[in-house]
N, C-alpha and C positions, 0 to 999 in steps of 0.2 A: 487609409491604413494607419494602425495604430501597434504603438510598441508594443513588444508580446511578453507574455511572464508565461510562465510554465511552471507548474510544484508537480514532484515527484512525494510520492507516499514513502514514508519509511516505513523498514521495517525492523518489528522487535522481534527478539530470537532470543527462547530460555533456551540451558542448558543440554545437551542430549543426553539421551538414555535407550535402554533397549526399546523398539519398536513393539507393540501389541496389536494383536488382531480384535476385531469389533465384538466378535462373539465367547461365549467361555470355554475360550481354549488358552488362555494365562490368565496366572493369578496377580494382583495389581500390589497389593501392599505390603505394609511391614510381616502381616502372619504370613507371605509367600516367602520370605526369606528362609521360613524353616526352622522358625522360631515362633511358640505359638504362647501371646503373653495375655495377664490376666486384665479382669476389666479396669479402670482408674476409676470407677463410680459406684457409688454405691448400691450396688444391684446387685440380686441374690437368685440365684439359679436354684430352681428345687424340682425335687421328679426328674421327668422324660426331659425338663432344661438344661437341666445337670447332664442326664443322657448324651444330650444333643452336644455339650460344653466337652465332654471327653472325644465324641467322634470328630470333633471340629478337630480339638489338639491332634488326635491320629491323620487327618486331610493336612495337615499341615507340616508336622514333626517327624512322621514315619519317611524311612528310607525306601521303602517299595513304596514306587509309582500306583502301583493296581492298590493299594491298600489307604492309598492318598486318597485316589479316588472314590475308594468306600466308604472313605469314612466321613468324606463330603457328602457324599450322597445322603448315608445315612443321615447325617446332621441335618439335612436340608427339608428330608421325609418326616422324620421328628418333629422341627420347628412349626413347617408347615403345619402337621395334625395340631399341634396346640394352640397355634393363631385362629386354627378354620375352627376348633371344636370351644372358642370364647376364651380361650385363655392367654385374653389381650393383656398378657405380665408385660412390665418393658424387660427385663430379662431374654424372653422369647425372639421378642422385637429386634432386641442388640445382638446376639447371636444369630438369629435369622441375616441380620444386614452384613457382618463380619463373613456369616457365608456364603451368599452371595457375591463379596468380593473377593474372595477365595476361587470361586468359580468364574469370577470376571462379567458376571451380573450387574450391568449399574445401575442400571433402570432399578432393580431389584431390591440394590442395595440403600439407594436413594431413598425409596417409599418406604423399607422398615425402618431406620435409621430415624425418619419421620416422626413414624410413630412409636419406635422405642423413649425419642428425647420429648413427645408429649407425653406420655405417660411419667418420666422420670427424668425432669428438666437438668437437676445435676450433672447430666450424664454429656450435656452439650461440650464440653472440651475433650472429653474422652474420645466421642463420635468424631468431627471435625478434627481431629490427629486423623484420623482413619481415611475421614471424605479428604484432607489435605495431601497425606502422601499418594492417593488415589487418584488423585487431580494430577503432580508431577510425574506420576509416571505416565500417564496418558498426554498430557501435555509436552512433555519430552519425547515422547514414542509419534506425536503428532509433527515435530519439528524437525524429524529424522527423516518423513515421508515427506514433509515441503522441502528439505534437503534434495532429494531426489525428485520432484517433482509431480509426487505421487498428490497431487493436491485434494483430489475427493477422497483416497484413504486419509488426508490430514483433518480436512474436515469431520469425517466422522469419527476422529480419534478427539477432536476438539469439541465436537457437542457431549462426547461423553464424560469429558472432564468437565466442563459448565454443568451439566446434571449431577453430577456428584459432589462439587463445590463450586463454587458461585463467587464468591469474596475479593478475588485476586483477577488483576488485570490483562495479565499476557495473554491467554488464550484467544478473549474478544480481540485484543489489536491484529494476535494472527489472524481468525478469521476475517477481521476487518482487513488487512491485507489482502488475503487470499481473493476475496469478491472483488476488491479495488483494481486488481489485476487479472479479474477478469471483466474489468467493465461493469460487475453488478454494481451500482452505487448506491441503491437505496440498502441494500443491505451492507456497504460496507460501511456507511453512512450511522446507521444503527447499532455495528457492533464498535467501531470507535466511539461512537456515545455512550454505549454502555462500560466500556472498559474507561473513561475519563470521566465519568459517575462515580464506578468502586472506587475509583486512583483518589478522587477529591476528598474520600473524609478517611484518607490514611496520608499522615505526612512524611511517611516514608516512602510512599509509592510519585514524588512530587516529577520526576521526569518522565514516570508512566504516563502521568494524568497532562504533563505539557505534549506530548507524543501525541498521543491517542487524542487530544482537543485540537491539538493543529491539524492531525491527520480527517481527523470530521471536517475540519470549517475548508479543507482542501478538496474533501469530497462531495460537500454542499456545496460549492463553487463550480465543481464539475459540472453538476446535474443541474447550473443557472437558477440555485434556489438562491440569494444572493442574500434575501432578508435573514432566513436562519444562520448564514453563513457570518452575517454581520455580528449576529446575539453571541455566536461562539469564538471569533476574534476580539470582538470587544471584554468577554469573559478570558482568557486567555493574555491581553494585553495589559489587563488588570494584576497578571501575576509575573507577566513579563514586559513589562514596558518600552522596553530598549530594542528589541527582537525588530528588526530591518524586514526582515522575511515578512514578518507576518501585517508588519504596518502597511508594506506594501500591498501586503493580498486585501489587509483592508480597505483601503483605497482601491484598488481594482472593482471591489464589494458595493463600495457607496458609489462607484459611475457606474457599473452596471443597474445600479438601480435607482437613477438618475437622481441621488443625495452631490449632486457637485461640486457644491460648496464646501460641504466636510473633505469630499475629496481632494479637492484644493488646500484647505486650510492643514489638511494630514501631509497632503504633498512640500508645502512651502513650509513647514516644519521641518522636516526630515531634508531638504535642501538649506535652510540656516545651518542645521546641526551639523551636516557633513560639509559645510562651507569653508568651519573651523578644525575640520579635520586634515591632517595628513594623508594624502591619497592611498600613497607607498604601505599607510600602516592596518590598511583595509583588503577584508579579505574579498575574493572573487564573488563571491553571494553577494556582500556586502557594495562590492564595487557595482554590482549590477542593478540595486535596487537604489543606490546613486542616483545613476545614469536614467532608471525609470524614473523615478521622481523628481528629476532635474527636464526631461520633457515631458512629464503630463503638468509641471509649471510652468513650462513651452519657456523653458532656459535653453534652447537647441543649440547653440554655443558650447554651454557648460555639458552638455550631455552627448554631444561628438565627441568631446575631448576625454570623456570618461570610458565610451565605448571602445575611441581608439586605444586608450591604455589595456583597455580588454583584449581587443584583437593584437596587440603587441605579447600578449601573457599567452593567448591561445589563439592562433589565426582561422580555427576552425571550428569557432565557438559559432553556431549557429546563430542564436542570439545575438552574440555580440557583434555580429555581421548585420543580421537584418536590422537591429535596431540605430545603428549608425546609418547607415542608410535610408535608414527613416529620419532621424536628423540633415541627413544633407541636402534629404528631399526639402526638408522644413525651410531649413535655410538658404534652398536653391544653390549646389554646390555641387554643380552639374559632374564636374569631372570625378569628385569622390565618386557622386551616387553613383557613376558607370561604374566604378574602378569597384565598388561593393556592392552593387546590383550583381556584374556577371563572375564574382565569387559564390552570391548565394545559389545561379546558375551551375556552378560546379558541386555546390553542397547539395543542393536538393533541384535535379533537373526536370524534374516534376511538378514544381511549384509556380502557380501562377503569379503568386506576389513579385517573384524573382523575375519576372516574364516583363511585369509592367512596371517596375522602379528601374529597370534596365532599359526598356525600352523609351520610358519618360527621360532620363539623363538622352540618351541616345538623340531624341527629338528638339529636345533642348538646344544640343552640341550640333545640329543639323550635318549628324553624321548618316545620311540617309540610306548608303550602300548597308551600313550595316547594323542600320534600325529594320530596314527588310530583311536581313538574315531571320532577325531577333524575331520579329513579326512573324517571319513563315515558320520558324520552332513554335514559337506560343500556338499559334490556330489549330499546329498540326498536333499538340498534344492529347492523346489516348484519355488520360483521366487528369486528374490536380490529385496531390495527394499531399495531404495537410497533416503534420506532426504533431501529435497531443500528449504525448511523455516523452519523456530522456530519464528513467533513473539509474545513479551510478551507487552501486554496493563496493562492500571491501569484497566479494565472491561472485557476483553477479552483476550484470549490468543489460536493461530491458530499453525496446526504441518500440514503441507504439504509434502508427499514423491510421490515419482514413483513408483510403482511396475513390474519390468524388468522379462519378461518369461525367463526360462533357463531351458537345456539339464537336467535334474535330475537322478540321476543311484542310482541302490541300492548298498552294500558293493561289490558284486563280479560281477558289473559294468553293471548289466543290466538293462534296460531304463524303468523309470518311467513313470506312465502317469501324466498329468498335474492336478491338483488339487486344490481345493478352500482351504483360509486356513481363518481363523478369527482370527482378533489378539485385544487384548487394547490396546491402547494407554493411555499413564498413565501420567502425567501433578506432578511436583515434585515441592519442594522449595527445600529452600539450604539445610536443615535438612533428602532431602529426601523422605518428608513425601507427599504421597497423596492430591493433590489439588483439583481435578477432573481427567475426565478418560472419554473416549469413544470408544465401541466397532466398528473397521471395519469388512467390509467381502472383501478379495483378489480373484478376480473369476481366476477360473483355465484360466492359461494363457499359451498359449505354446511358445516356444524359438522363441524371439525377440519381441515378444508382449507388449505392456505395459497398465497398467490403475494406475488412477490417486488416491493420496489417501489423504483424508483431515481430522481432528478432531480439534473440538473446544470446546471452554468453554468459559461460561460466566461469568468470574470472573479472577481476575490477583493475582498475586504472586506467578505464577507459576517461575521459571529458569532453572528449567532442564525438560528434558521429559524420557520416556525408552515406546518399547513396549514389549508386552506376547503375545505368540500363545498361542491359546487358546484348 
């Protein structure tokens, strides 16, 4: 057994604003406000464009609803005839696109807007005002539905902000959220790539572009791609060198793909450096990736001592249990490992790691009555169910595990059947105390089977978690 790290995804959240529906039933931008202004480019409306240039202002500026509508329409009927009958003017092009977003057309608006600014390149800051605030209110109306939960209405409010503007980072990290929580990781994989692409050659977006790069090299890690994962921390380390978190995930990066030696030489680095530190003046993050890289330099001394300052800050720091426990195992310190083997039994009574670093102290201690306790819990277990997130928000707080079928026997080894079991999940602060709680149900699963297992809450402060069979 080996210490455990875990990275939680953050999440980025623009501003809210009113919600939009996909189709053209709102209007998106500055001409919806009811204010219909002229072009900033130099472009000349002539004819039926001109036509088209007054019915827009009426869609836009008129007090009747029905007369908005007509004069949308009309605009629409106009432009169309003079694109279809060759009168590719950009004129045509740029009002044709302004009406479509009038009508909440993006697809629509995207493709003339195209070929209005090839036809008349000047016209590019004009248009991109247009695709810009067409983007924030889509992008905002997309954060109001991940607010709520609505996540496929978020997504489709966010592909239709990425099709009208492209440039700006936040939307990709949402989606790149959105898929990360639901397990898709090749794509959330690719939309934090792509939003830490835009981020890098604007130096104003530089905590976008740190976000959105950690959050890839954490999703690349997920999905045991280790080598890309390595290209994106070492890129990322290059702009933050100090970042504990991410030296650590690097090092996780280079054992998983059997680089050891780097791993080592990263590990016994980051053990110098916090050698000279003050413990007391290190944060929880910071203490904890200590504590890992003080035993994967197999310091298991220095890194009990670390974990127990952990478990003194929070006694129901999951982590900071099992990985002490892993040190005492190291260091053969029979009485801890029992004393935090059957804690981690109380945090997660479903885990078989918890099963055997108890039961090995237990063996050790040649306490045999009640290594047989311990024995006949572990065999008779239904499934193992292994935790693969913990993220904590200021609004939200998510516990993600597997639930793994397995062979189950009763004491004198004859074979159980597979069975449902319902557990809480319990959501803790540092005092321990109850924050919220949501009941699962685990369906009977049999050996090698798995199903997936998720509880949330809407509200933060939570730091530790534990679950109960019920």
């Amino acid at each position: 057994m080996t210490v455990q790290r875990l990275a939680a995804v953050a999440v980025m959240l623009v501003a809210a604003a009113t919600p939009l529906a996909a189709q053209r039933t709102n209007r998106l931008v500055a001409d919806s406000a009811g204010k219909y202004t002229i072009a900033f480019c130099n472009i000349r409306p002539a004819g039926k464009v001109n036509d088209a240039q007054k019915a827009l202002r009426t869609g836009i500026e008129d007090k009747d609803a029905a007369k908005r509508a007509a004069g949308l329409a009309q605009a629409e009927k106009i432009l169309l005839e003079q694109v279809s009958q060759g009168q590719q003017n950009a004129a045509a092009w740029y009002y044709l696109g302004r009406t479509y977003l009038a009508l909440g057309d993006v697809a629509g608006a995207d493709s003339a807007f195209d070929k209005a600014q090839a036809v008349q390149a000047d016209c590019e800051i004009d248009i991109n005002s247009y695709r810009q605030n067409a983007w924030a209110v889509l992008a905002n109306a997309g954060i109001d539905k991940l607010r709520a939960n609505e996540t496929d209405s978020a997504l489709v409010l966010f592909r239709q902000a990425s099709t009208i503007f492209d440039q700006l980072p936040h939307v990709y990290e949402n989606m790149g959220v959105i898929f990360a929580n639901a397990s898709q990781n090749d794509s959330a994989a690719y939309y934090f790539g792509k939003a830490a692409e835009i981020s890098e050659a604007d130096t104003t977006l530089v905590d976008n572009r740190n976000s959105a790069t950690l959050n890839q090299a954490m999703t690349l890690q997920r999905m045991e791609k280790h080598a890309e994962a390595i290209q994106v921390l070492e890129k990322y380390l290059g702009w933050n060198p100090n970042d504990t978190d991410a030296r650590k995930s690097l090092s996780w990066s280079y054992r998983q793909s059997g680089q050891t030696a780097k791993a080592d030489s990263l590990d016994q680095a980051m053990v110098d450096e916090f050698a000279k530190m003050n413990p007391d003046s290190l944060s929880t993050g910071d203490l904890m990736a200590v504590g890992v890289s003080m035993f994967n330099a197999k310091k298991y001394e220095e890194s009990a001592k670390v974990f127990e300052k952990l478990m003194a800050q929070n006694p129901w720091s999951r982590d900071a249990v099992y990985n002490a426990a892993n040190s005492y195992l190291a260091l053969k310190q029979w009485e801890k490992l029992e004393t935090t083997g059957r804690k981690l039994i109380e945090i997660e009574p479903l885990n078989e790691d918890a099963y055997r670093l108890t039961s090995q102290a237990l063996r050790e201690l040649k306490k045999q009555d009640e290594l047989l306790k311990v024995a006949e819990q572990f065999v008779s277990l239904p499934a193992n169910v292994e935790v693969s997130a913990f993220s904590m928000g200021q609004q939200a707080t998510r516990w993600e595990a597997t639930a793994h079928g397995r062979k189950a026997t009763d004491a004198a080894g004859k074979d159980l059947k597979p069975v449902a079991v319902s557990i809480t999940v319990e959501f803790l602060d540092d005092a321990g105390n109850v924050v919220g709680s949501q009941d699962l149900s685990i369906p009977a699963l049999e050996p090698d089977a798995t199903a997936p297992l998720k509880a949330e809450i809407q509200k933060g402060g939570s730091t530790a978690w534990r679950y109960k069979r019920k």
